[in-house]
C-alpha positions in Angstrom: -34.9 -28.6 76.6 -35.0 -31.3 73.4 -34.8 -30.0 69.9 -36.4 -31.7 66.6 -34.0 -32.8 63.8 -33.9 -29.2 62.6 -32.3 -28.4 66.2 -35.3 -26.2 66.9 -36.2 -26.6 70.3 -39.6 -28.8 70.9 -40.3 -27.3 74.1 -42.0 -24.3 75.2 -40.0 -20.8 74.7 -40.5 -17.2 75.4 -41.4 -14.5 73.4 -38.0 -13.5 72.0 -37.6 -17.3 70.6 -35.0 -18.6 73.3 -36.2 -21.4 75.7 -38.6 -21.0 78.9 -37.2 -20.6 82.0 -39.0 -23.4 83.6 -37.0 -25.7 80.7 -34.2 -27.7 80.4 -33.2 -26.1 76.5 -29.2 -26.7 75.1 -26.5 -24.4 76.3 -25.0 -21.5 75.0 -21.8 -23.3 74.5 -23.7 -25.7 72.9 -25.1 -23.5 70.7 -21.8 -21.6 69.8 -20.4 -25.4 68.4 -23.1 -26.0 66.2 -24.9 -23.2 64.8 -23.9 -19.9 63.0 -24.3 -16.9 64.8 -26.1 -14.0 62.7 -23.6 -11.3 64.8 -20.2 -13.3 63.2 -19.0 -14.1 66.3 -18.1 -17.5 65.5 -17.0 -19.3 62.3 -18.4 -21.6 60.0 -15.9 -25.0 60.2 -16.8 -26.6 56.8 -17.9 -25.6 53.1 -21.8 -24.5 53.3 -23.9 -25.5 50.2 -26.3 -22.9 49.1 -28.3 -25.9 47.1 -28.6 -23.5 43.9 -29.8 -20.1 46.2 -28.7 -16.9 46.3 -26.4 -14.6 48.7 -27.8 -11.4 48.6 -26.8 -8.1 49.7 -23.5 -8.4 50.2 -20.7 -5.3 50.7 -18.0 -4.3 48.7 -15.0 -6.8 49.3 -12.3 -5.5 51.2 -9.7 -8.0 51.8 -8.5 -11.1 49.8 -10.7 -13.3 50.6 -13.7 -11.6 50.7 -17.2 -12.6 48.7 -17.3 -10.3 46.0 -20.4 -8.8 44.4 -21.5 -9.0 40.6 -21.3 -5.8 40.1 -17.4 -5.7 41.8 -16.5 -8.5 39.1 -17.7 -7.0 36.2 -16.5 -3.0 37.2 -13.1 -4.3 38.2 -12.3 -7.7 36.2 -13.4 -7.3 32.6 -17.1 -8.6 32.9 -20.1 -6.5 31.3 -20.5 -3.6 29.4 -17.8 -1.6 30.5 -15.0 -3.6 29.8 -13.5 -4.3 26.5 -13.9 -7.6 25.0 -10.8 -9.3 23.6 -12.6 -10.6 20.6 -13.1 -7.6 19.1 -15.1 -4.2 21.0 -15.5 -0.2 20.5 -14.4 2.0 23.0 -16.9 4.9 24.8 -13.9 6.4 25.9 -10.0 7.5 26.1 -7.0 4.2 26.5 -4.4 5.7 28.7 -1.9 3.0 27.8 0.1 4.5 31.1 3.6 4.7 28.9 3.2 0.6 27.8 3.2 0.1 23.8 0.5 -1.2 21.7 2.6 -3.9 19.9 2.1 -6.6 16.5 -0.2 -3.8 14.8 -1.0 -4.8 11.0 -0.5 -1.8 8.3 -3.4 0.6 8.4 -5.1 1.1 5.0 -7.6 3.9 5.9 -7.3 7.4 7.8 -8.8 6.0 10.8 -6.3 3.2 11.9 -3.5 3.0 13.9 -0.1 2.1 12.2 3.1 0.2 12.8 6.5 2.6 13.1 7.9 0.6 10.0 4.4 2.0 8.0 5.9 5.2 9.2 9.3 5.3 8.2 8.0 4.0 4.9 5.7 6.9 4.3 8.8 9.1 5.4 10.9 8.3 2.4 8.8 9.9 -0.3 7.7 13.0 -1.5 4.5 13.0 1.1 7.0 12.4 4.0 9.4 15.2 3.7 6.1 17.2 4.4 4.9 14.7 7.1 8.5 15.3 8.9 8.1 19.2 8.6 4.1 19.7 9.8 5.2 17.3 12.8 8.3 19.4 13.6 11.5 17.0 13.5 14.5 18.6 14.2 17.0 20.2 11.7 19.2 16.8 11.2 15.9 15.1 10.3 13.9 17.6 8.0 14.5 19.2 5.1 14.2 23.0 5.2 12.6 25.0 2.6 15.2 28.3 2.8 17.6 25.2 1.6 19.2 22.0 2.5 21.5 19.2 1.7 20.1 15.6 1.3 21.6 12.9 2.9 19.9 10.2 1.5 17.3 9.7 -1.7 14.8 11.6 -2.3 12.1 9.7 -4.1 8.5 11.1 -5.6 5.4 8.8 -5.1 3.3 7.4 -7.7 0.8 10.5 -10.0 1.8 13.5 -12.1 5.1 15.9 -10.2 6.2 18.5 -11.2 9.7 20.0 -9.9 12.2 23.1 -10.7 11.4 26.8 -10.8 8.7 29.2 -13.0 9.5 32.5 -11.5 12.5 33.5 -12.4 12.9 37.3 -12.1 15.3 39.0 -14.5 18.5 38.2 -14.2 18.3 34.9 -12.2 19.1 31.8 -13.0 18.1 28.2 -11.7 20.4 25.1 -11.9 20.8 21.3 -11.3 24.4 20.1 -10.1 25.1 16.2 -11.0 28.0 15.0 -9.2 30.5 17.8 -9.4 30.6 21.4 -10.2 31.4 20.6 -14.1 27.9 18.2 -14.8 25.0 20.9 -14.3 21.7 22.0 -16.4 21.8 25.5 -16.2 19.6 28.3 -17.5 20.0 32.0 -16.7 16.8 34.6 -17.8 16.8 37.9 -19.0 13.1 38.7 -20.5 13.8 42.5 -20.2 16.8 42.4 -22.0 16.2 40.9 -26.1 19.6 41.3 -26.8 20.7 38.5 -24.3 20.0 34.8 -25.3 18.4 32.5 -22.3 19.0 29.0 -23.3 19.0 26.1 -21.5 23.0 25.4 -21.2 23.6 21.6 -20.0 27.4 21.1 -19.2 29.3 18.2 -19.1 32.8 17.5 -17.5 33.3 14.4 -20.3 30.9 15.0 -22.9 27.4 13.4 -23.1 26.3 10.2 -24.0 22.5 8.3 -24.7 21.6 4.5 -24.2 18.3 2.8 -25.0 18.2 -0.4 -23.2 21.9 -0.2 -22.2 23.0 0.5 -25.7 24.8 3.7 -27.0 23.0 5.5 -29.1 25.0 8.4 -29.2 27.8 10.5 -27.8 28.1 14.1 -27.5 32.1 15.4 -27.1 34.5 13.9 -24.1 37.3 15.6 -22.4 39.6 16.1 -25.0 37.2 16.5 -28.0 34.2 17.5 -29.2 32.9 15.2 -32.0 29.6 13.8 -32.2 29.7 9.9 -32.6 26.3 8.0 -32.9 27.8 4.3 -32.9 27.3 3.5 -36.5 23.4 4.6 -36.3 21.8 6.8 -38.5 20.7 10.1 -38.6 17.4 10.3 -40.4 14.8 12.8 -41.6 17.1 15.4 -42.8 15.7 18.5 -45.0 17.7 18.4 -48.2 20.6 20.9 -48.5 20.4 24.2 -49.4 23.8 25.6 -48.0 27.5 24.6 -49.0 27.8 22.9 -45.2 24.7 22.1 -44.7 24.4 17.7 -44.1 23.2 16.2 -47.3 20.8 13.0 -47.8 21.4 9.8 -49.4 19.2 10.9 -52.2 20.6 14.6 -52.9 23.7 12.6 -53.3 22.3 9.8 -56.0 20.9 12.6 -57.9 24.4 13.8 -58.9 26.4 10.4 -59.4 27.0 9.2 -63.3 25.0 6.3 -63.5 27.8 3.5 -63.2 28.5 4.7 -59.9 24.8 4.4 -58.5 24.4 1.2 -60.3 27.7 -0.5 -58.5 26.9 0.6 -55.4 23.4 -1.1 -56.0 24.5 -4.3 -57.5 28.3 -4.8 -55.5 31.6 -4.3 -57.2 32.3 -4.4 -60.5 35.4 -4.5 -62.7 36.3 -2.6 -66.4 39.8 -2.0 -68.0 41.3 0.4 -70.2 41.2 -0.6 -73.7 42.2 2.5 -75.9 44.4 6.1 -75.1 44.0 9.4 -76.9 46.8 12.0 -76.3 45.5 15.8 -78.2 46.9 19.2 -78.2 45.2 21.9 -77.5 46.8 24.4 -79.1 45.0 26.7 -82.4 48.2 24.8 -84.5 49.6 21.7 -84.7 52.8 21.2 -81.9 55.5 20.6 -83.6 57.3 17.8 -81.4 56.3 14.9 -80.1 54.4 14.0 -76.8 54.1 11.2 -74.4 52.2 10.3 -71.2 52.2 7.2 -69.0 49.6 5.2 -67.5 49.5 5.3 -63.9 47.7 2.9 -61.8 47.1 3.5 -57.7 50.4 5.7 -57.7 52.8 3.4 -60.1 53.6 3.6 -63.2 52.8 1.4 -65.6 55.3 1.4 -68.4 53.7 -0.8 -71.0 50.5 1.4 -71.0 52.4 5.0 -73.1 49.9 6.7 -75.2 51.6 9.1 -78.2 51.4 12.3 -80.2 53.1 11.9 -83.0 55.8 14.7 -84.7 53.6 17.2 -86.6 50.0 16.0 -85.8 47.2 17.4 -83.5 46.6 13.9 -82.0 47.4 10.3 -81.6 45.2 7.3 -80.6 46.7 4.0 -79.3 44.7 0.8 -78.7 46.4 -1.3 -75.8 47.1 -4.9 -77.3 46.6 -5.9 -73.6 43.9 -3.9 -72.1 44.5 -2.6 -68.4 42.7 -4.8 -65.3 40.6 -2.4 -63.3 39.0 -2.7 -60.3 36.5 -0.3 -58.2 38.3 1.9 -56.5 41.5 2.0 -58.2 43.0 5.7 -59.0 44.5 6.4 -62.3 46.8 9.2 -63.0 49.1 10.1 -66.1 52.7 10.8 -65.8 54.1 13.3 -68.4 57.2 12.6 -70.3 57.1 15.8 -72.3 58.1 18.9 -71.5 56.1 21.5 -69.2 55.0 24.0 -72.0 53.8 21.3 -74.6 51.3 19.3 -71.5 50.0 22.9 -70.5 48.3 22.6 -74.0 47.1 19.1 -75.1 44.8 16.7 -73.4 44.7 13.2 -72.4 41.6 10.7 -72.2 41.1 6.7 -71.9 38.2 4.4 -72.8 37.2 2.4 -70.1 35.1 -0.7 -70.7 32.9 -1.6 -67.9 31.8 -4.9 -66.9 28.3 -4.8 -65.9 
């Protein structure tokens, strides 16, 4: 039987499609080598262009090379709805990560966000974290427990208002801070039921204690082998004035009760004088009848030139030095008696000083 271009057959056929009898149609051979059997019992032997159509209806792939559905794509490689997107998705459900790590996170800066373990450890060293460790149970060498522990590293508070120590002291207790060794502590012991004991806050110190501003002492309390208070050549200011014999006395409680020279040098610099004139007297009701003599003395020597004189029979005697004696601030002047004990237990000595101001 012939067939058109379209390999149809151009001759009569039966009901069922397949060539009549009475004709001469192609073979079955012949139809096996070039045409695609609907029942897949033979194979297609090159590439077979759609021209833009569809393949519809096909099953669920099973091996490799199978034609896959839409659907199978975008359920099993990342296409649709239910996949997430690289770029940026929300989840409708729970990641089982299977064990792998979800690695390169950034910092998370609200409640809601995942965080990189260095954003952990971070959080761990203040305050906020010794609390973190203990709600998440880390074992004993990790937290710190509240019956009492030992630190072994810092322990820092974070940024806001803290407070730390102990308000609830019952009688007799007592609360302390230890700074290096046994000796360096802040200690306070309280007895509220008992007046008669003091409860004040005792700070020891193994070699004293000692205040800096900006790396400078400002003062030092006591040291090992002393306990002196030196404050480095500052001052100590705002004192009340005295009222006791040891209280500390002011600057101007102290002017108050100077002779006027004194304040006057110390407000203008040094100044120099010298002793012009001598007076020797006795102090007797009646004249002393012998004579008396006293010496000059100048910053423990004697000076021999500078003798002042009571005369034989008179109650006093005046000398006027022909050269008067150089004095300078701070020199100490003496007399040195050349009489006997019982006559200089009654007279009196005196010099004019001439100042230079």
């Amino acid at each position: 039987m012939s067939v058109d271009k379209f390999g149809r057959p151009s001759g009569a056929v039966d009901k069922f499609g397949r060539p009549a009898s009475d004709g001469g149609g192609p073979s079955l051979t012949y139809m096996n080598n070039h045409f695609l059997r609907r029942d897949g019992l033979n194979s297609a032997t090159n590439p077979i262009n759609m021209g833009g159509h569809t393949l519809i209806d096909l099953r669920k792939p099973v091996n490799p090379h199978d034609s896959a559905t839409k659907n199978y794509v975008d359920v099993n490689l990342g296409g649709g709805e239910s996949k997430v997107d690289k770029s940026g998705d929300t989840m409708t459900g729970d990641l089982n990560m299977g064990g792998n790590h979800v690695t390169n996170l950034a910092e998370g800066v609200s409640d809601d966000q995942a965080v990189p373990l260095s954003q952990v450890n971070k959080m761990l060293n203040t305050a906020v974290g010794v609390a973190i460790r203990e709600s998440i149970h880390y074992t004993d060498e990790e937290a710190v427990k509240k019956s009492g522990d030992t630190m072994t590293g810092n322990l820092m508070l974070s940024n806001g208002s803290r407070k730390i120590g102990q308000e609830d002291l019952a009688n007799g207790q007592s609360f302390q801070i230890s700074m290096g060794t046994i000796f360096n502590r802040i200690f306070c012991e309280h007895f509220p039921d008992d007046p008669n004991k003091e409860t004040p806050v005792t700070v020891w110190g193994s070699d004293g204690f000692k205040v800096q501003v900006g790396g400078t002492d400002v003062i030092r309390i006591g040291s090992n082998d002393n306990t002196n208070i030196d404050v480095h050549n500052n001052k100590i200011t705002n004192i009340a004035e005295p009222t006791n014999t040891q209280d500390a006395t002011t600057k101007a409680y102290v002017d108050s009760r100077k002779p006027v020279v004194a304040v006057w040098a110390e407000e203008n610099g040094p100044i120099t004088s010298r002793i012009i004139r001598g007076s020797l007297a006795s102090t007797a009701g009646t004249q002393i009848p012998s004579n008396m003599n006293v010496l000059i003395v100048k910053n423990g020597v004697v000076e021999p030139n500078y003798s002042i004189t009571k005369d034989l029979g008179m109650r006093s005697g005046t000398v006027t030095f022909s050269t008067p004696l150089e004095l300078s601030e701070g020199d100490r002047i003496n007399f040195k008696s050349n009489s006997s004990n019982s006559l200089v237990t009654g007279s009196i000595v005196s010099v004019l000083i001439e100042l230079d101001l």
